[in-house]
LUMPALUM-89917 format. One record per residue (C-alpha): residue number from 1; residue in one letter; x, y, z. Coordinates in steps of 0.1 Angstrom, whole numbers, always signed. Layout:
<pts>
  num  residuo     xx     yy     zz
  NUM        A      X      Y      Z
...
</pts>
This chain:
<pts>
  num  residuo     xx     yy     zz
    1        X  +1182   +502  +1383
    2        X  +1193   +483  +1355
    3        X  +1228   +483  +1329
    4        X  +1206   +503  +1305
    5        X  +1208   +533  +1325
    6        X  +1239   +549  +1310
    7        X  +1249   +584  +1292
    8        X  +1230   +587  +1261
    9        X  +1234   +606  +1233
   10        X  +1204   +621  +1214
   11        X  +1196   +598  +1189
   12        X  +1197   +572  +1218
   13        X  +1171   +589  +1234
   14        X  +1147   +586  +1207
   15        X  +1157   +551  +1202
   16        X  +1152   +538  +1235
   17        X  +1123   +560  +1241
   18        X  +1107   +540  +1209
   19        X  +1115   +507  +1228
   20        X  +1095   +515  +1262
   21        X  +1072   +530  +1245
   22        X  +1066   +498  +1216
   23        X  +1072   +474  +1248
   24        X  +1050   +492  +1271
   25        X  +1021   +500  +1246
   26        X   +991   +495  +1262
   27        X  +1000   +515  +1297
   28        X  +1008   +546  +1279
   29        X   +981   +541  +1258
   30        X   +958   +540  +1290
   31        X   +975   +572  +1304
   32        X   +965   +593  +1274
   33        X   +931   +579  +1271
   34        X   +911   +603  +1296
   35        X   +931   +638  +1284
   36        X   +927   +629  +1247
   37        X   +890   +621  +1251
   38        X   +883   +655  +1273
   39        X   +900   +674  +1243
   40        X   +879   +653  +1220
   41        X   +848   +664  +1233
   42        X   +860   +697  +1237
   43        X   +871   +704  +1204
   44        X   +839   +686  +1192
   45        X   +815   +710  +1212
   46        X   +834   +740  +1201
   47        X   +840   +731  +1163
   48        X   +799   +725  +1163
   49        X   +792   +756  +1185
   50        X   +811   +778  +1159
   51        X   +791   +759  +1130
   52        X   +758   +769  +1144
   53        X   +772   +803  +1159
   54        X   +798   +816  +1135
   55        X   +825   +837  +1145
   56        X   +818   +878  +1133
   57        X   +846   +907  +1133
   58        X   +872   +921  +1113
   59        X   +899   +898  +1107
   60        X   +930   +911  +1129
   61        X   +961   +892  +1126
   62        X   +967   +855  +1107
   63        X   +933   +863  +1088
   64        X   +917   +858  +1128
   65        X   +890   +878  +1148
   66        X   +896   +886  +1183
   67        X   +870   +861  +1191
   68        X   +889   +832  +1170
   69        X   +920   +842  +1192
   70        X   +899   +834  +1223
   71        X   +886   +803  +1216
   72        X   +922   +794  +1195
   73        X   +935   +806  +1236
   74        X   +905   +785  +1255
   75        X   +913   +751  +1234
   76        X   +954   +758  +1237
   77        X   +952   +761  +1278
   78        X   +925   +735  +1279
   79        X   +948   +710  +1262
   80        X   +982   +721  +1278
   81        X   +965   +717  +1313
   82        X   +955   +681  +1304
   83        X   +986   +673  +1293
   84        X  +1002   +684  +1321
   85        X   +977   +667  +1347
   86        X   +990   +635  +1336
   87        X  +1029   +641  +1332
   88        X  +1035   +626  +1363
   89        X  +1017   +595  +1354
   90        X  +1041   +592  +1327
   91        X  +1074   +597  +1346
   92        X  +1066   +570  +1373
   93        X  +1056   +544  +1349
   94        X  +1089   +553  +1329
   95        X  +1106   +552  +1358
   96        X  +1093   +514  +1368
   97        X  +1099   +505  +1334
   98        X  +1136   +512  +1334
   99        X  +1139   +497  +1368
  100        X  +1118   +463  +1357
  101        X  +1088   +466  +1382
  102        X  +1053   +459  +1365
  103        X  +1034   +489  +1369
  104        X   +995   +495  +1355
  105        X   +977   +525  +1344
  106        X   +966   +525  +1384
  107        X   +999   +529  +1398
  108        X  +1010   +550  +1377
  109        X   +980   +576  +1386
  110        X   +999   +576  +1419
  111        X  +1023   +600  +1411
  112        X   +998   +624  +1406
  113        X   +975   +617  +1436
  114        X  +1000   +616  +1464
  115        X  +1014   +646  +1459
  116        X   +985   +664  +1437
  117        X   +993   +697  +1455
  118        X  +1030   +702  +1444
  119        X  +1018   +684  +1408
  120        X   +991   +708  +1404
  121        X  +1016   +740  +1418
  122        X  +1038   +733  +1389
  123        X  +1011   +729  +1366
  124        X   +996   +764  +1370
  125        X  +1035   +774  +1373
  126        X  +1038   +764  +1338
  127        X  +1002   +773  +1328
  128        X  +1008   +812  +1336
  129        X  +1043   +812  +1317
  130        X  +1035   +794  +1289
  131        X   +998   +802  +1284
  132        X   +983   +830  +1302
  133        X  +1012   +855  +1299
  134        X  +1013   +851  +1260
  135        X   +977   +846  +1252
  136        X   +973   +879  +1270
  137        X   +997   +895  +1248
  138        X   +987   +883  +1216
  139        X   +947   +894  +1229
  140        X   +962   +926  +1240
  141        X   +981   +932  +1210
  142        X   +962   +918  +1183
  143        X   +933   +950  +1182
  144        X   +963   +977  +1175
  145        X   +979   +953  +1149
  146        X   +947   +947  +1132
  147        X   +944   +983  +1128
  148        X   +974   +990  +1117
  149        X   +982   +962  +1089
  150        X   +945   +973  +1077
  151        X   +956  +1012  +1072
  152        X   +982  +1005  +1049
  153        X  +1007  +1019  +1069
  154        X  +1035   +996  +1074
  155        X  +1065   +996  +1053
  156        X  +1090   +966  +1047
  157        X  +1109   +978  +1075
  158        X  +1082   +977  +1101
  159        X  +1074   +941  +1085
  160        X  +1111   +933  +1089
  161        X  +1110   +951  +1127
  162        X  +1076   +927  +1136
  163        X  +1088   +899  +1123
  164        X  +1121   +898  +1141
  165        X  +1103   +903  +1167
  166        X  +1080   +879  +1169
  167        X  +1111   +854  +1160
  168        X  +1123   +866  +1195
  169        X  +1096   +862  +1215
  170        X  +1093   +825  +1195
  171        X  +1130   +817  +1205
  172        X  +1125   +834  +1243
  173        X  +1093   +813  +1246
  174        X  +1111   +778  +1235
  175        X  +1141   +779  +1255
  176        X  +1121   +785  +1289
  177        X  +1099   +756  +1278
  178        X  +1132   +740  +1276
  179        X  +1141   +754  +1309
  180        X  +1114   +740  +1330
  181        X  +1109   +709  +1309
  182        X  +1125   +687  +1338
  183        X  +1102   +702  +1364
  184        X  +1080   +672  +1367
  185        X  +1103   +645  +1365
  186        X  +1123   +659  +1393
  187        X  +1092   +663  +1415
  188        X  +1082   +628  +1411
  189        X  +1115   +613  +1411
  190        X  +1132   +633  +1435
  191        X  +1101   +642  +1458
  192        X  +1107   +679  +1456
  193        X  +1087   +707  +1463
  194        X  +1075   +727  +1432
  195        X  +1095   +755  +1434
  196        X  +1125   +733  +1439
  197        X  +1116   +713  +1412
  198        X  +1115   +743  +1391
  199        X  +1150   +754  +1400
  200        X  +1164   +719  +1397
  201        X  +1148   +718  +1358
  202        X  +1167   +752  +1354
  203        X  +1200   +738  +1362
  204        X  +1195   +704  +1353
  205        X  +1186   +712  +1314
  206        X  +1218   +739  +1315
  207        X  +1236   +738  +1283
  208        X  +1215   +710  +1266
  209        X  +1180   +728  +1261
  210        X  +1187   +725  +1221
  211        X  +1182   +686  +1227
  212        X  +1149   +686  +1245
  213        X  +1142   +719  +1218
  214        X  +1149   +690  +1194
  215        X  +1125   +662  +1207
  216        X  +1097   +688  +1213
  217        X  +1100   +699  +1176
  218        X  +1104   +661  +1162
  219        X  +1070   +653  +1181
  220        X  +1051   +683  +1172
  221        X  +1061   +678  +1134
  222        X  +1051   +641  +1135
  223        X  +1020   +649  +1152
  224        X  +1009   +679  +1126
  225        X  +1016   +654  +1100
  226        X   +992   +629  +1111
  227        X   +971   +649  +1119
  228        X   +969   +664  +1080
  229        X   +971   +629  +1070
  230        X   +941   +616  +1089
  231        X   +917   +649  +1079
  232        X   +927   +644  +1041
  233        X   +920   +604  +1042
  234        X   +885   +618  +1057
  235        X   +878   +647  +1034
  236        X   +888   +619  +1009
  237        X   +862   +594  +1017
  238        X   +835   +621  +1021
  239        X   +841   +627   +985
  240        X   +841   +592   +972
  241        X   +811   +578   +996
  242        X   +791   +607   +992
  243        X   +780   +638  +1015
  244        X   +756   +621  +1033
  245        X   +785   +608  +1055
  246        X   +793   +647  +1065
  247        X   +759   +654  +1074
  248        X   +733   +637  +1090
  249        X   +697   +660  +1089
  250        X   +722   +691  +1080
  251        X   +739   +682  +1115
  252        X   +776   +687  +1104
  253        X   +790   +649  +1116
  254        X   +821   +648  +1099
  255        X   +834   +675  +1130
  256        X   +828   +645  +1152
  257        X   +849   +626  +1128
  258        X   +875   +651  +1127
  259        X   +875   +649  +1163
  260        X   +878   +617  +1167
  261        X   +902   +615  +1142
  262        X   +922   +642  +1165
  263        X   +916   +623  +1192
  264        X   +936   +587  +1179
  265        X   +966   +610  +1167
  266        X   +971   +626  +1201
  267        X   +968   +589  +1218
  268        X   +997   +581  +1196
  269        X  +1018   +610  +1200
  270        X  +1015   +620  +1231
  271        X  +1033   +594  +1249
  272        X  +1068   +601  +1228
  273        X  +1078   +635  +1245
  274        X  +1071   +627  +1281
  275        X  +1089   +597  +1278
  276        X  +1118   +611  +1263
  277        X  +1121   +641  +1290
  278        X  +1122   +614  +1315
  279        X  +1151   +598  +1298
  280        X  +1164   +634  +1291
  281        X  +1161   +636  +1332
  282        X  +1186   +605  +1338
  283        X  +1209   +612  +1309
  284        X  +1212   +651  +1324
  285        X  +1219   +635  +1362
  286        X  +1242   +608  +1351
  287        X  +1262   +636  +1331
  288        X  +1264   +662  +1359
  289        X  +1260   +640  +1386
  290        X  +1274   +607  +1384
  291        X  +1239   +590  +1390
  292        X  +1245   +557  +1373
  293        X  +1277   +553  +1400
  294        X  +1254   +560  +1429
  295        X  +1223   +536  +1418
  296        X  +1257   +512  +1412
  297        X  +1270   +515  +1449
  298        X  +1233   +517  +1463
  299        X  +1225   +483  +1445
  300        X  +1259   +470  +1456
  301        X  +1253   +482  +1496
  302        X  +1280   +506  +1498
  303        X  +1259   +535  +1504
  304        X  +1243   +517  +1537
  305        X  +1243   +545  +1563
  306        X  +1272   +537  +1593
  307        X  +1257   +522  +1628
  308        X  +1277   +527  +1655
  309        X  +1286   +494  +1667
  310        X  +1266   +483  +1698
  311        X  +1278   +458  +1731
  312        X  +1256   +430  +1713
  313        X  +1280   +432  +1681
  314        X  +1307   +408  +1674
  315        X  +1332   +439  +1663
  316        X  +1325   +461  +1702
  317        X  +1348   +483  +1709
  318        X  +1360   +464  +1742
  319        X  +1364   +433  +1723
  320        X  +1385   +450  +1698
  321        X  +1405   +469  +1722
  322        X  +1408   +430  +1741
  323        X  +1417   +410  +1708
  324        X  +1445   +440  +1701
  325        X  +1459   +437  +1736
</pts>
């Protein structure tokens, strides 16, 4: 482990998460290629599918039908169980990284392979928190607040009451996202089981979720920006170049575009906040933990378990008792 790894304070983070990310370009690019080309095609057959098949029902909540809430739900678990998938893949090659080893896209599928059954346990951990149990609220919900804004009833109190609460719920939802940010590094790292690398995440992000709060909202920011930017420069260019760029025999191809438009923003982005947690990881042990000392001492042999001496060792017991007589 090299001198770099050291306490770090946030804006060190994102610096040095910018520098292994810059100098290892290509392998994280590689990591993100399959999940961002899945979600590519996936968003593409469902943007197309809705074209051809629009949605129908009174709009509930956000100006959506229950049926936009589905497929909003289908494309939001879809992408967060991709993400996650490859995590792992990102933590070892940050890992090597740090320590200097050359690592490819190959190795660094490892992590999720040899122990797929613990990756995947934390996956659908984190899948059920994060996804199913609020989808199912918001589907649940979203009938009986359709209803309700739609009979006129509410008064600025009950807007004030709903949206408090759904600022609640918000904030709840962040900080155990915070919480169990850590799960994955630990488990590949550490060589946990899932549950342990759950409660390990718990304690380790203790009293410093607002920093990984802070990296989560810095990444989703930057990647809703580029993502405006690279629809506009398109809606742009359909304008100037003409329509028939949009549509090919009334077949709507500027979705593909938009797709694959998507689809380079998330390559970008998507690298930054798995690479940062795994920093985030270190920086948390070396605070509560003294991790730099141990790497320190391990590096320098002074954590070399104790043998026993044996009869064939120059420092036996007889011979010592001998030399001291």
């Amino acid at each position: 482990m090299n001198a770099n790894l050291r306490p770090m304070n946030l804006g060190e983070i994102l610096d040095r998460t910018l520098q292994i990310y810059r100098a290892k370009f290509l392998l994280f690019l590689g990591i993100a290629a399959f999940p961002a080309l899945v979600m590519m095609a996936t968003n593409a057959a469902v943007n197309i599918w809705l074209t051809f098949n629009p949605l129908r029902g009174q709009p509930l909540i956000f100006h959506t039908s229950l049926s936009g809430l589905c497929w909003s739900a289908l494309l939001f678990g879809v992408g967060s169980f991709l993400q996650l998938l490859f995590r792992p893949a990102y933590v070892r090659a940050v890992s090597q990284t740090i320590s200097g080893v050359r690592i490819s896209v190959r190795d660094s599928m490892t992590a999720i392979l040899r122990r797929w059954k613990t990756m995947l346990a934390i996956n659908l951990f984190e899948q059920f928190v994060f996804v199913v149990v609020p989808w199912s609220v918001i589907l649940v919900a979203a009938p009986a607040l359709g209803r309700y804004w739609a009979e006129k009833t509410a008064t600025p109190i009950t807007h004030l009451v709903f949206i408090l609460t759904i600022g609640v719920a918000g904030i709840g939802y962040l900080w155990l996202g915070c919480s169990f940010a850590l799960s994955f590094p630990t488990a590949v790292l550490e060589g946990t089981s899932w549950l342990k690398a759950v409660e390990r995440s718990w304690r380790l992000s203790e009293r410093n979720r607002g920093r990984v709060l802070f990296i989560w909202l810095i990444v989703v920011i930057a990647g809703r920006i580029a993502d405006g930017v690279s629809r506009r420069s398109l809606y742009s260019l359909f304008r100037v170049f003409g329509s028939h760029w949009a549509y090919l025999h009334r077949f709507p191809i500027y979705l593909v575009y938009y797709s694959m438009a998507y689809t380079v923003v998330l390559l970008l982005i998507a690298p930054i906040y798995p690479i940062a947690l795994t920093l985030f990881y270190y920086d948390q042990r070396i605070r509560l933990e003294g991790y730099d000392i141990e790497r320190m001492m391990e590096a320098a042999g002074l954590n070399a378990p104790l043998m026993p001496p044996s009869e064939e060792s120059p420092i036996a017991p007889g011979a010592t008792q001998e030399s001291q007589a």
